[in-house]
N, C-alpha and C positions, 0 to 999 in steps of 0.2 A: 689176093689175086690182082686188083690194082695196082699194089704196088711191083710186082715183076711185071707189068705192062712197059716199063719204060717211059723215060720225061713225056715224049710227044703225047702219049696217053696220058699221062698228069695232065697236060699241060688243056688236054680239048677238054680233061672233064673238071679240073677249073674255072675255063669259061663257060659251060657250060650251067655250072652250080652258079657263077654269076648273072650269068642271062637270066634265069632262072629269080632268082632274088632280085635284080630289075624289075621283073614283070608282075614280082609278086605270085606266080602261077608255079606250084606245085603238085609232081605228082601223087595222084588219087593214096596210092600204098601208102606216102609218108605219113597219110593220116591212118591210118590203120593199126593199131598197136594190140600187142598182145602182152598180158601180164602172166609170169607166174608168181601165186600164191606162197610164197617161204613162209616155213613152217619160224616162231617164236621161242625161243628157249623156256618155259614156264605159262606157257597157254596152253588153253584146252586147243586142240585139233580143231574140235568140233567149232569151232566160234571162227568161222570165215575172216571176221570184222578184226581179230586181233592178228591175220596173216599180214606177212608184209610182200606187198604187191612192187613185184619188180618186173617195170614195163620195158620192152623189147621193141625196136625201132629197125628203120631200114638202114645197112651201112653210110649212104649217100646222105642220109640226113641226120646221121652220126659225123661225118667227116663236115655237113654244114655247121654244125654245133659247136665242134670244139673252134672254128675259124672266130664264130658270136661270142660265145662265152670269155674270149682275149678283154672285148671290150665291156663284160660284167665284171671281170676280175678287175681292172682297171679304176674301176667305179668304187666299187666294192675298198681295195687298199684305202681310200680316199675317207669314204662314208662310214664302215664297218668299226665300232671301237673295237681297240684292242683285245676286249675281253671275250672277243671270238674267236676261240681256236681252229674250231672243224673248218676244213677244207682250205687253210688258211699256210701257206710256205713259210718253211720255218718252225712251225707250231705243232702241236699233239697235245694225245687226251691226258696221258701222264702228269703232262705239264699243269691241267688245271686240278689232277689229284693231290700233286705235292703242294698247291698252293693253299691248299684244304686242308692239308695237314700241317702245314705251317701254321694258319691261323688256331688250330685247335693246340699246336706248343705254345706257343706268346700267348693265347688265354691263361696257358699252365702257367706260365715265366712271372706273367703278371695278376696272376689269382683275377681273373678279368673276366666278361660273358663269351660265349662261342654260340653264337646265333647262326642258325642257319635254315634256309627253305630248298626243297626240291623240287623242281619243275616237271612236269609228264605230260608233254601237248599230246591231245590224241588224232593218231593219223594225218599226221601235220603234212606230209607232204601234199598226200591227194586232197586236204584241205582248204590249200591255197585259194581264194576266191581270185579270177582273173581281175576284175574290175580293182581290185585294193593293187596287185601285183601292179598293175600300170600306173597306178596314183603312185605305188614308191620309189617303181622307176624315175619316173618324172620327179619326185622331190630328191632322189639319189641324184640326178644328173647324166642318167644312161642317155646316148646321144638316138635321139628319137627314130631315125631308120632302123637301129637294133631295135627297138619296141615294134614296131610297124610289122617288122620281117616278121618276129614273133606272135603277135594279131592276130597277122593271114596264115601261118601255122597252127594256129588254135582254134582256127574257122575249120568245121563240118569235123570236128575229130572225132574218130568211134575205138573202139578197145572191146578185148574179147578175154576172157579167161581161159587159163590152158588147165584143165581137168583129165581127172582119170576117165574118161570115158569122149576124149575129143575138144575141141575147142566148146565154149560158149555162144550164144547166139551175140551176134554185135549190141552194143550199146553207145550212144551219145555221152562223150565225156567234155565235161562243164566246167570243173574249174579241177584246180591240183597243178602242181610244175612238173608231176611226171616223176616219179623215182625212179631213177635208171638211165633216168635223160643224163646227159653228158650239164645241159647247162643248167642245171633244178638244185645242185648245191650252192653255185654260186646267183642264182637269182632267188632262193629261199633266204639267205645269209640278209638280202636289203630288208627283208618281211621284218623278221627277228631283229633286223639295226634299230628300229621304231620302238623295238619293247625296249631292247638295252638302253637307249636313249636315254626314255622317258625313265625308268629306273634311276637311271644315274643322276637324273633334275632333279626328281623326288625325293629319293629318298640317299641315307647320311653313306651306307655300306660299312663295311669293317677295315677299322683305319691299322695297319702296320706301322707301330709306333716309330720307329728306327726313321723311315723316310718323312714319317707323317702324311702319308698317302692311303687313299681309301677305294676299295676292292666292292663294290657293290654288286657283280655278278659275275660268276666263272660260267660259259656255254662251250658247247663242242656240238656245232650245227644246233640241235634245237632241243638236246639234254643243259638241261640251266640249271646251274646249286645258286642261291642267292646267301650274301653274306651278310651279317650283321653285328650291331655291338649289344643289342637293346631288343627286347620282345617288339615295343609300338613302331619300330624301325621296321622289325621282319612285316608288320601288321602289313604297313602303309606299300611292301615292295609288292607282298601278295595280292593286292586289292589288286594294284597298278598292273600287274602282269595279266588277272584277272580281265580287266578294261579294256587292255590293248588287247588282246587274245581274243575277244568279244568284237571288236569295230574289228578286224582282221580275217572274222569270220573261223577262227580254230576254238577249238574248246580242251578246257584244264581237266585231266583225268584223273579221279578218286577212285581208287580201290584197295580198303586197308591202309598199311601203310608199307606198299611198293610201286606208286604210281608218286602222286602229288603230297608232301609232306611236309614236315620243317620239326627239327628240334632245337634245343635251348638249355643248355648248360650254364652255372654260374659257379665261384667257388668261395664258399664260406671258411671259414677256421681252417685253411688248409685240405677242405675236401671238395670233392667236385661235386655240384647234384644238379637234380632234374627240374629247372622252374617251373612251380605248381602254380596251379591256380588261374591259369588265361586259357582261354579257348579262341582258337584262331578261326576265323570267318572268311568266306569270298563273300561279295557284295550281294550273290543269291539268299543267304542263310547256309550255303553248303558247309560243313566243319572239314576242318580240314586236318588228319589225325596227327597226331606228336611222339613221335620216336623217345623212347622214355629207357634208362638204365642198360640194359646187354643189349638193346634192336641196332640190330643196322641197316642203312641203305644203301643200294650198289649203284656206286654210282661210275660209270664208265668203266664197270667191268671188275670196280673195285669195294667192297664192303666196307662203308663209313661209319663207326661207332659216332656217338654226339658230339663229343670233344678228345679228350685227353686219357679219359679211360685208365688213369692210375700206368700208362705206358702200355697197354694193352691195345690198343687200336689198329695195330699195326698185324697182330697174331695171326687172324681170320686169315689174313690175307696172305702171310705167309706159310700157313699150312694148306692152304690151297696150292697155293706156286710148289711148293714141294712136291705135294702131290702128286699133281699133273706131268710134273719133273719125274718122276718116278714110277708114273703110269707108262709114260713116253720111252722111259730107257730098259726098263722090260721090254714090251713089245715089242722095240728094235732088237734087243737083244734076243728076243726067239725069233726073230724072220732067218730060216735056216740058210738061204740063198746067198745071202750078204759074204760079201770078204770084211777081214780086218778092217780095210780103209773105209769101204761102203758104208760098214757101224758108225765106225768110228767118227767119218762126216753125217751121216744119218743122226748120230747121239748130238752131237754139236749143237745141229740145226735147232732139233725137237729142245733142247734146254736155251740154246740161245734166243731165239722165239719168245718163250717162256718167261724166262727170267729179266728177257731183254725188254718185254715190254711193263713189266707188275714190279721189275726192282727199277726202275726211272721210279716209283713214287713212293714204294714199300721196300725199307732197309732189311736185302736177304742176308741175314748174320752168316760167319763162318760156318757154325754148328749147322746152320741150314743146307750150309753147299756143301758139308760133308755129310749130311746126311743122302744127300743123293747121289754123293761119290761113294758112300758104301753100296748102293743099290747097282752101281757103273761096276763095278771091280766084284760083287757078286755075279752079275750077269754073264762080265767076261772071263771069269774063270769055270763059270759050269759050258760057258763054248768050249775051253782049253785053248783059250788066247791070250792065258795070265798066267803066270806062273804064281809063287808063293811071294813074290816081292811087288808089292804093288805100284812101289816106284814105275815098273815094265810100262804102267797105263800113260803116264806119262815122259814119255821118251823121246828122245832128240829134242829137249826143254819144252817141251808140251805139242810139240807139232801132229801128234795122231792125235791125243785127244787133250781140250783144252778146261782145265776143271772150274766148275761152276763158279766159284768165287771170283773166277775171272770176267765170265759175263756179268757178274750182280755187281761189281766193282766198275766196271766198263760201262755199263746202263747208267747209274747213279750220277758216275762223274759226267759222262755227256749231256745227261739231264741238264742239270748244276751249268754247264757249259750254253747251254743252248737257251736254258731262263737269265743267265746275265748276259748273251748277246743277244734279247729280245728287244726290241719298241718301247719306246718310253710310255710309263702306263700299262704294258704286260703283264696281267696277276701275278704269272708268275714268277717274269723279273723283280717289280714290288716284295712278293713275300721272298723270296731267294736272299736278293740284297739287304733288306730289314733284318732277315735273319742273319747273314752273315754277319750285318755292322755289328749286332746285339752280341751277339756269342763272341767278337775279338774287344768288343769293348767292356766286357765283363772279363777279359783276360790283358788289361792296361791297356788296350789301343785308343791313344786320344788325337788320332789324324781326322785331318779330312778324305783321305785314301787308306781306308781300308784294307781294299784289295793288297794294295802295295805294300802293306805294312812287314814290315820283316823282323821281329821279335829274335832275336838272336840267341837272347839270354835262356827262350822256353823251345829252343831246339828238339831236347827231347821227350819233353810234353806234346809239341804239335808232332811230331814223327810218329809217338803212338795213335795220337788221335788220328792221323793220315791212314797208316800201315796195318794199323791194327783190327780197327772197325771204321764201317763207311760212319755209324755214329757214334758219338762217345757214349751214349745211353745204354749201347746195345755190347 
């Protein structure tokens, strides 16, 4: 509605949200917030506590936010190490899953350890204690009127629940950045700069031989895998996270082993196994459980076996992505309303989506994309949109419909693209590049460029490796 007001309405309620922030006087409503409760994929309903509370704010002091949060992002490039992907331009969760699976190949390449911890803060954002939030500003360098403003915004603030049966009665809210606030990712991000830190002083992390640079923590906002070479390495990162997490006022979530965990692979005579016999601690006595043989952890959406898994690590995740891929192009394929094109961009979407986000980490093999292009060419020929030559499906060189292997080939590579034009110190440029040096200098590359290298003589060794599979494993 504002915006079809026209400039001169921009323009009074501009200085208006300035006057306003001068005076430090806001009105009553912006402090009133209401949250809805979203349901958890894998919690019980019944447990209020495992909802996630997404607070709902006045446009006006949505449009104040995003003007504030210019100068937390600011802050933030500066303070934040790179091993923080969430919310962060440029960057994605893919990116710290492939960097995870990198270190779990080089373990294989070099019969080496694959150490690793999983982090599970519980209800980190409504956690935030405001008093630690302005201590990290101030050691961040946020320029103190953005703190101030924020202060007098967090003074007399109340919040309600949106329930089946009306709102809640108001309640006094204390500390938390607010999920749903416009600036509670990028002023969560300085919280968690303090753990990363101290991680990084501490303890050794897992060094990518090729650069010789060392990867102590992958984050995405405030999901943390912690890496390592050595068990008393993982000990020393869990304490440290434990500590800060503790003076920060959050707390580490144990339950089973799908919250806070850590495994440890090492490989003997040529095989991979599970390091027996240590029992990992937080400084309470809490134990903290060990992912052991077939377990895995999901981490960003993605199922992590321990390491290397005999080439099997990857499986899980790709029979899901099929799946889903397959779930999707049914259902479109029975919505009777749809024309040819409607599917046809409807089919796209639902696998490019899909594959677009799970093959940036997880190698979708040929046989995979055909297996979903059989489910595509079954669907549309019980329409009678196919004839008996299934070339039809793709016609005028792919432009109705574009076949999976194209996405999973197109994900992978921008991946790859987007970890070698990261920040120096970006996990996942580190593992990206290591791996590349390693895999062409085990096929004669002895430059100092790599990338440049141009082998002439193995023309059609690298053309298969290019053309044929996104890996040569696969």
């Amino acid at each position: 509605m504002l915006r079809a007001m026209g400039a001169e309405m921009h323009r009074i309620f501009w200085e208006t949200l300035r006057d306003m922030v001068e005076a430090q006087q806001f009105p009553e409503e912006w402090n009133q917030w209401v949250a809805m409760l979203a349901m958890k994929a894998g919690e019980d309903p019944k447990d209020l506590g495992r909802r996630r509370d997404l607070w709902v704010q006045c446009h006006a002091y949505k449009c104040l936010m995003r003007m504030i949060t210019r100068g937390y992002d600011e802050v933030g490039e500066r303070v934040v190490p790179g091993s923080q992907a969430g919310f962060t331009k440029g960057m994605n969760a893919p990116g710290q899953t492939l960097a995870a699976r990198l270190q779990a190949e080089q373990a294989m390449m070099e019969q080496g350890m694959c150490v690793r911890g999983y982090i599970d803060i519980q209800t980190f954002f409504p956690a935030v204690v405001h008093e630690v939030q302005w201590a990290c500003e101030k050691w961040a360098g946020v320029p103190p009127p953005i703190t101030e403003v924020m202060k007098a915004l967090r003074t007399e603030l109340w919040g309600r629940y949106e329930t089946a049966y009306g709102l809640s009665r108001r309640f006094p809210i204390n500390q938390g950045t607010g999920q749903g606030c416009i600036s509670s990712p990028a002023r969560s991000k300085l919280i968690l700069a303090v753990m990363q830190r101290a991680v990084s002083k501490l303890c050794t992390g897992y060094t990518f031989t090729t650069w010789g640079r060392a990867v102590p923590t992958l984050m995405f906002a405030d999901d943390t895998m912690l890496l390592g070479t050595n068990v008393a390495d993982m000990q020393v990162a869990l304490e440290c996270v434990w500590l800060v997490s503790k003076i920060t006022g959050n707390r580490l979530m144990v339950k089973k082993k799908t919250k806070t965990a850590w495994s440890a692979v090492v490989w003997e005579d040529g095989v991979e196994k599970d390091v027996e016999g240590w029992t990992m601690r937080f400084p309470d006595g809490e134990i903290i459980p060990q992912l052991t043989e077939m377990e895995t952890y999901k981490y960003l959406g993605t199922p992590m076996r321990c390491g290397f898994a005999a080439g099997d690590g990857q499986t899980e995740m790709r029979r899901k992505c099929v799946a889903q891929c397959k779930k999707a192009v049914w259902l479109i394929g029975n919505m009777q309303h749809l024309t040819v094109d409607q599917m046809a961009g409807a089919m796209d979407a639902a696998i490019g989506g899909t594959v677009g986000y799970y093959g940036r980490s997880t190698v979708i093999r040929r046989v995979d994309a055909e297996e979903i292009e059989t489910v595509r060419i079954a669907t549309l020929r019980a329409r009678g949109y196919l004839g008996a030559e299934t070339a039809q499906a793709y016609d005028d060189h792919g432009a109705r419909h574009r076949h999976t292997y194209t996405h999973a080939a197109a994900a992978l590579v921008d991946q790859i693209d987007r970890a070698m034009a990261g920040g120096q110190g970006e996990p996942a440029r580190v593992a990206v590049e290591s791996a590349m040096a390693a895999t062409l200098m085990r096929l004669g590359c002895r430059t100092d460029d790599p990338v440049g290298w141009e082998p002439t003589w193995l023309a059609d060794e690298l053309s298969c490796l290019l053309y044929t599979s996104p890996s040569p494993r696969d």
